[in-house]
Every structure is written in structure tokens, then in C-alpha cells.
C-alpha positions in Angstrom: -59.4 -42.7 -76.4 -58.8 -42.9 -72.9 -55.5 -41.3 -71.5 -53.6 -43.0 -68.5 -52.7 -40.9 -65.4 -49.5 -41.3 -64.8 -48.5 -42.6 -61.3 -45.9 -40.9 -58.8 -42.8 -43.0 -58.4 -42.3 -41.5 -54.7 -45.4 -41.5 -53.4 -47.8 -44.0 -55.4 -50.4 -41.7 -56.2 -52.0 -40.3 -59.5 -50.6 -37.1 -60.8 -53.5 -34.4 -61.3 -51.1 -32.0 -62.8 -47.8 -31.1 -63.3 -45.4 -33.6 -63.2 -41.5 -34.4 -64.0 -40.0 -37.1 -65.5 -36.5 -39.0 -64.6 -35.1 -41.8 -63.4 -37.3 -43.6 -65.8 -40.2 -43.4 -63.7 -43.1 -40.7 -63.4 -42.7 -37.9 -60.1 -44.5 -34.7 -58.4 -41.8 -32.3 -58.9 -42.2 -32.0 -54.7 -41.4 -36.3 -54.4 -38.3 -35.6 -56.6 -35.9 -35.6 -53.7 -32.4 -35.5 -53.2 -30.8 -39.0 -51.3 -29.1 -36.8 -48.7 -30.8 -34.0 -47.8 -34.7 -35.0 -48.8 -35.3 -31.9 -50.3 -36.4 -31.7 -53.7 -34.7 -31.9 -56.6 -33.8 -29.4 -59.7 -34.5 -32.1 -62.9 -32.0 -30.0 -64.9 -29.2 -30.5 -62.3 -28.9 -33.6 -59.9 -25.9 -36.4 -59.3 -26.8 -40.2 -59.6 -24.8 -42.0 -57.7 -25.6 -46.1 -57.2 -29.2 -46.0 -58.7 -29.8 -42.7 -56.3 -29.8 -38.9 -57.0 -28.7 -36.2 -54.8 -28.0 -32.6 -55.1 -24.6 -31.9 -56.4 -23.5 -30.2 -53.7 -24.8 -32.6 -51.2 -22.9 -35.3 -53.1 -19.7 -33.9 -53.0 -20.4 -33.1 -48.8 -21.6 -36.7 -48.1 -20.8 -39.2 -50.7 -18.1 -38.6 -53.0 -14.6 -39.8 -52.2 -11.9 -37.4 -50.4 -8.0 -36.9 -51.2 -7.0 -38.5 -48.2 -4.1 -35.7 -47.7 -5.8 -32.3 -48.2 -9.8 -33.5 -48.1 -11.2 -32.0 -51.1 -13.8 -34.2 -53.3 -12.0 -36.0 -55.6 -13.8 -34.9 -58.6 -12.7 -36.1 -62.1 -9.0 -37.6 -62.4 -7.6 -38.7 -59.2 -4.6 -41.6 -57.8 -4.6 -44.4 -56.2 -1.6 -46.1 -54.7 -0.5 -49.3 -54.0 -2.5 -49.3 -50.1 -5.9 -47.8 -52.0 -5.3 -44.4 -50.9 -7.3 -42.0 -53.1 -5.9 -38.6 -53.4 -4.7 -35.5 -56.0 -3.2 -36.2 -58.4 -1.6 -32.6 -58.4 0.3 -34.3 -55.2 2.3 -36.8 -56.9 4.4 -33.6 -57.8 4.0 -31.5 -54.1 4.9 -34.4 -51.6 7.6 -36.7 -51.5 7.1 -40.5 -51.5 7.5 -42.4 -47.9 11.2 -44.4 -48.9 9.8 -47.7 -47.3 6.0 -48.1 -48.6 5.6 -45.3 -51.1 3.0 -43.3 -49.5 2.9 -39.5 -50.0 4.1 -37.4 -46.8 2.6 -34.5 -46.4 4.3 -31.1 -44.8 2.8 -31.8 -41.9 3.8 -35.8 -41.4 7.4 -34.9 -42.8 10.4 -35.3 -39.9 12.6 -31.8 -39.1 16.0 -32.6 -39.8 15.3 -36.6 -41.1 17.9 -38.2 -42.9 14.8 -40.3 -44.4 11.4 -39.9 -45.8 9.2 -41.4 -43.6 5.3 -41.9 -43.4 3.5 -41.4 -40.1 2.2 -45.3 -40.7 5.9 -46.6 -41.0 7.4 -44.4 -38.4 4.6 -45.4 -36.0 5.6 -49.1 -36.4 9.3 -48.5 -36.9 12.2 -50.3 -34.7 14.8 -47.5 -33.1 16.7 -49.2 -30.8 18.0 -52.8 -29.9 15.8 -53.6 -27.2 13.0 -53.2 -29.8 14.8 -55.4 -32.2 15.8 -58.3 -30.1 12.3 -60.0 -29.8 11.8 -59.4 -33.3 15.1 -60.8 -34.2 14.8 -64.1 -31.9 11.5 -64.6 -33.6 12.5 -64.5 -36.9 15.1 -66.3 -36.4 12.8 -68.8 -35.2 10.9 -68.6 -38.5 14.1 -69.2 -40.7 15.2 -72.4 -38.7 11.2 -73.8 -39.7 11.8 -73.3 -43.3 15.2 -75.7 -43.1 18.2 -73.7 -42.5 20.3 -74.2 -39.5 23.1 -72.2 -37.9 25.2 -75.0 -36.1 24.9 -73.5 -33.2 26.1 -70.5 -34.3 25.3 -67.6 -32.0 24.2 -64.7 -34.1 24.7 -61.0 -33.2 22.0 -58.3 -34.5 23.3 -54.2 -34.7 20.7 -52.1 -35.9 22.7 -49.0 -37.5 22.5 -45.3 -39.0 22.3 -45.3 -42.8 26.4 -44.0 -42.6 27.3 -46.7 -40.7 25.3 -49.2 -42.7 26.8 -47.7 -46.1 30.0 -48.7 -44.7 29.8 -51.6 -44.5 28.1 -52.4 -47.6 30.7 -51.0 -49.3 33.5 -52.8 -47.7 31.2 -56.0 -49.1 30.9 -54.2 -52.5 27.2 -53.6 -52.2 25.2 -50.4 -52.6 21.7 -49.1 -51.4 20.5 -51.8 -49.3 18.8 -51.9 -45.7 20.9 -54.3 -44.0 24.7 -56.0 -44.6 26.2 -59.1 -42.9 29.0 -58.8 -40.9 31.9 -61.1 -41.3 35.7 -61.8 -41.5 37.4 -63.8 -44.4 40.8 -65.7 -44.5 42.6 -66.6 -47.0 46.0 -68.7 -47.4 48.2 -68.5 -50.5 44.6 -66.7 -52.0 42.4 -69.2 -50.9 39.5 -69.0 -48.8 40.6 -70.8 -45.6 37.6 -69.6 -43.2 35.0 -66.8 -42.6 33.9 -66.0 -39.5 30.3 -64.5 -39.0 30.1 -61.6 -37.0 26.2 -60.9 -37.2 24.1 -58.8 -39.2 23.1 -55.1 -39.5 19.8 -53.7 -40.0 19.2 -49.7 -40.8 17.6 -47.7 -38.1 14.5 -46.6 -37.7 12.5 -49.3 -40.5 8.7 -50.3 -39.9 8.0 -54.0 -38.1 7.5 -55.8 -41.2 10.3 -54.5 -43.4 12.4 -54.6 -40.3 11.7 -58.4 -40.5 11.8 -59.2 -44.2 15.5 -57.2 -43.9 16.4 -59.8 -41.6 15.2 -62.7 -43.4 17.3 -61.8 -46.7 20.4 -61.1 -44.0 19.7 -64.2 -42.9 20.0 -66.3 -45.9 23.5 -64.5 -46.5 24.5 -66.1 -42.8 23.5 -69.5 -44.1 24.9 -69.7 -46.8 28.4 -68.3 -45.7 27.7 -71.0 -42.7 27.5 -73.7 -45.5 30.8 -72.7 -47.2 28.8 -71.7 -49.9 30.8 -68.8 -51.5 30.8 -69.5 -54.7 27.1 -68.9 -56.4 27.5 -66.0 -58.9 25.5 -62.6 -57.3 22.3 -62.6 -58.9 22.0 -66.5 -57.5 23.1 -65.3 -53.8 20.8 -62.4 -53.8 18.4 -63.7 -55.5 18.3 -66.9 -53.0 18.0 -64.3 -49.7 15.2 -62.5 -51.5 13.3 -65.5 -52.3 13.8 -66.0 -48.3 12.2 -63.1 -47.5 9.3 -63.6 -50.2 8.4 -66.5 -48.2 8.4 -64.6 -45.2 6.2 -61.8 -46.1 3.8 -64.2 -48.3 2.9 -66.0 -45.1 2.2 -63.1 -42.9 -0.5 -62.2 -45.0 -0.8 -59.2 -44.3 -1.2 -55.6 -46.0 2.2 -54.8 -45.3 3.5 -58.6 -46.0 1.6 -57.9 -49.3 2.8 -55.1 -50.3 6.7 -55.9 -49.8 6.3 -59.4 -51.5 4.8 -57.6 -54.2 7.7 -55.2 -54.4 9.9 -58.3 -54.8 8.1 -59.4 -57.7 8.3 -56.8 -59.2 11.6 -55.6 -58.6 13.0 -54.8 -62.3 16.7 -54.6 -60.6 18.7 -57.4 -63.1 20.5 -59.1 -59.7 17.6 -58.8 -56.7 14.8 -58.7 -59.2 15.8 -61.6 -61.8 18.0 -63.1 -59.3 14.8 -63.7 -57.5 12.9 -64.7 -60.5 15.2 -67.4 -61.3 15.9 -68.8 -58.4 12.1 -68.8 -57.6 11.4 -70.7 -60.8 14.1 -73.4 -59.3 12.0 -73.7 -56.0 8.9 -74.2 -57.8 10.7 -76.4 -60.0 12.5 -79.3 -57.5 10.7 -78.0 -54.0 12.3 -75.2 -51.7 13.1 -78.2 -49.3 15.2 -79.9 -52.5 16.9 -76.1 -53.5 18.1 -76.1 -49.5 19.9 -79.4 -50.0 21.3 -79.3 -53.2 22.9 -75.9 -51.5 24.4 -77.3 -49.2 25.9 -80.3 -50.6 27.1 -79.1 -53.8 27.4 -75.3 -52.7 25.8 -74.5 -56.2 21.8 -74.0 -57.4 20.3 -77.5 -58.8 20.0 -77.7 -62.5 16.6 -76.1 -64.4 
């Protein structure tokens, strides 16, 4: 009975003698080789890695993924965030978390003397001072009038603030751990609301372009509505109504960072921004944002479900 000779995957040749199997083809040991380097390959000990093998060590050097905070190989169980950064997962516990896109910080991207954790990503976009604001301000601005709401002619002010000057005046409103506060005066007659005059808003110091924005959207929608007399909306419906505003605005930017922070809306689990957005959301998909706008302003309350 004749026996085949078995054919060399690498090279195409018979094999005369020795001869190693893998990959589910026949090899010479020498034809064996690693993906990388091209040397051959130990059968007891090799990594396959998208249908090709390499040396172990020459996979971890040139083809496995790297924490992107310390560079090691990320071998075994690793993280992923909410950008698609791969790292540690011993750092979850070492760094702290960037407070505006939850990105670790590093030692060596953290701020001296920071009343903030910030990434180098956020603080490289971030608005520090009013001249820096103002176009950004005039353009959103812009952007709220195209989605409907109007300001009379009202000329709105823009202070971008320290986070102690900003908790001030949230709680002189009542309000607690938010990035930005609208600035106005209320007067009231025999315990009525008479009038309330808008002073502008304020935005925290020292936030990243697009959160900037989306801050100043939902401060915004506070503006109109206090322009429109409408006072009366129970919180979760007021907040819930500016955060809806800024959803629109970061959904249409399309953009990583618009992603990510309409994303954090969604799934905000807070019971007045969160489901104060989730209701008020269902409403605009229900009647039409255009319809929500009017019935606002002409019966200062939320249409029926």
C-alpha cells in the first residue's frame, strides 16, 4: 500500500523526513515560523492570533493590546471604558476618575493644587475665561433659537465662575451639584409672583468645549421658560425639560464627546434630571418637540400623555 508524502504548508514541497504538525496543515519544522519575527517556531509553545502564530513573546511586543496608562500587555482580564480605552484593571482602584468624562488620570496628568479632577483630553479643550466663552455662548445661543425658543429680545449675560461661586448660587435657587445656575431676581406682591427679572447664566470654570455647551443649553431652557412665565411645572418637569434641551444638542453634534454626554443623560438614574428627562422625552416623541414648545408656552404646563 502506497503511503502519501505529506506536503509542506510553507513551502509546497514534499517532506523527506521529519516533519511537524499544526495549524491543521503539514510543515518542515524550519517553515514553522513565527508572524513577527520569521523565525521558526517551538510547536509546544506558540500564540495564534487571527489565523496567524507568533512567538509568545513577540506577541506581546507587537500585537497584543496595551494599558493605555502604564503600557504593559494587557494579558487576561482587562477594562474598557466608555471612550474604548483599554487598560488595568488594577487602576480602577490607583487613579481617580476625570469628573467630566470618566477617564482615569494618571499621577502624571493630575493638576497640583486642582480643585477638580481633570483629564489631559478635557483640560486641553476646556473654557477658562470669558473671552473663550463668548463665541461659544453666541453660537449656542444661535442653536437654541433654531430649535423654537425665543428670548424677546432679551439680552442675555454669560459669567463663567469658580465652583464656590457657582455653589452659591445654586443654593440660593435650592439646587445642589450642578455645572451651571441661572441668574435671576423674583418679585412678589402680597406673596405673588409679580415679575422675574433674568440676570444671565453661570457656567463652572474650567469645563471641556462640549460640556461647556451642553451646560449652556440646559441653562438655557431655564431662561425660556422663566421668559414665558412659566414657573409653575413641578421640578422633575423643569429639569427634566432643560435636559432634554441639551440631549438634542449633543445628539446632533455627533460626535464622541456629543455621544458620550447624551448617553450620560440617558442614563442618568437621578429621580428629577434622569426621569424628569425620561418623561418629558416620552412627551416629545409623543405630540412633537415643536407641539411640547407650544403647549409650554400657552398653558405654562407639559401637554397631556
Amino acid at each position: 500500500m502506497q503511503t502519501l508524502t505529506p506536503i509542506c504548508k510553507g513551502c509546497g514541497q514534499p517532506i523527506r523526513g521529519n516533519y511537524v504538525n499544526a495549524l491543521g496543515a503539514d510543515w518542515h519544522p524550519e517553515h514553522l515560523i513565527c508572524a513577527a519575527c520569521g523565525k521558526p517556531l517551538n510547536i509546544q509553545g506558540f500564540t495564534l492570533h487571527e489565523g496567524q502564530p507568533y512567538h509568545p513573546d513577540c506577541f506581546l511586543q507587537t500585537v497584543a493590546s496595551r494599558c493605555a496608562y502604564c503600557g504593559k500587555p494587557l494579558i487576561g482580564e482587562y477594562r474598557v471604558d466608555g471612550w474604548g480605552t483599554t487598560f488595568c484593571k488594577e487602576h480602577l482602584g490607583q487613579f481617580p476618575a476625570c469628573e467630566f468624562c470618566g477617564r482615569l488620570v494618571p499621577p502624571t496628568q493630575q493638576e497640583k493644587g486642582a480643585e477638580t479632577v481633570r483629564c489631559s483630553i478635557c483640560r486641553s479643550s476646556a473654557i477658562e475665561s470669558a473671552d473663550a466663552a463668548r463665541p461659544l455662548f453666541s453660537q449656542v445661543i444661535r442653536w437654541v433659537g433654531s430649535q423654537g425658543l425665543t428670548y424677546n429680545n432679551l439680552r442675555l449675560g454669560l459669567e463663567v465662575c469658580g465652583r464656590e461661586h457657582l455653589a452659591r448660587l445654586l443654593k440660593q435657587q435650592g439646587h445642589v451639584n450642578s455645572l451651571g445656575a441661572t441668574t435671576s431676581a423674583t418679585y412678589t406682591q402680597n406673596g405673588r409672583i409679580v415679575r422675574t427679572e433674568i440676570n444671565g447664566i453661570a457656567v463652572l470654570w474650567g469645563l471641556p468645549k462640549t460640556l461647556f455647551e451642553g451646560v449652556t443649553v440646559h441653562e438655557l431652557g431655564h431662561v425660556w421658560l422663566i421668559v414665558h412665565g412659566i414657573t409653575g411645572l413641578p421640578h422633575w418637569a423643569e429639569e427634566g425639560f432643560c435636559e432634554l434641551l441639551s440631549y438634542r444638542y449633543y445628539s446632533e453634534l455627533n460626535t464622541p464627546e456629543g455621544r458620550f454626554h447624551a448617553q450620560a443623560i440617558e442614563r442618568n438614574t437621578d429621580r428629577t434630571y434622569g426621569d424628569g428627562f425620561r418623561r418629558v422625552r416620552a412627551l416629545a416623541d409623543a405630540h412633537g418637540f415643536a407641539r411640547l414648545l407650544e403647549t409650554l408656552r400657552t398653558t405654562k404646563r407639559l401637554p397631556s400623555p
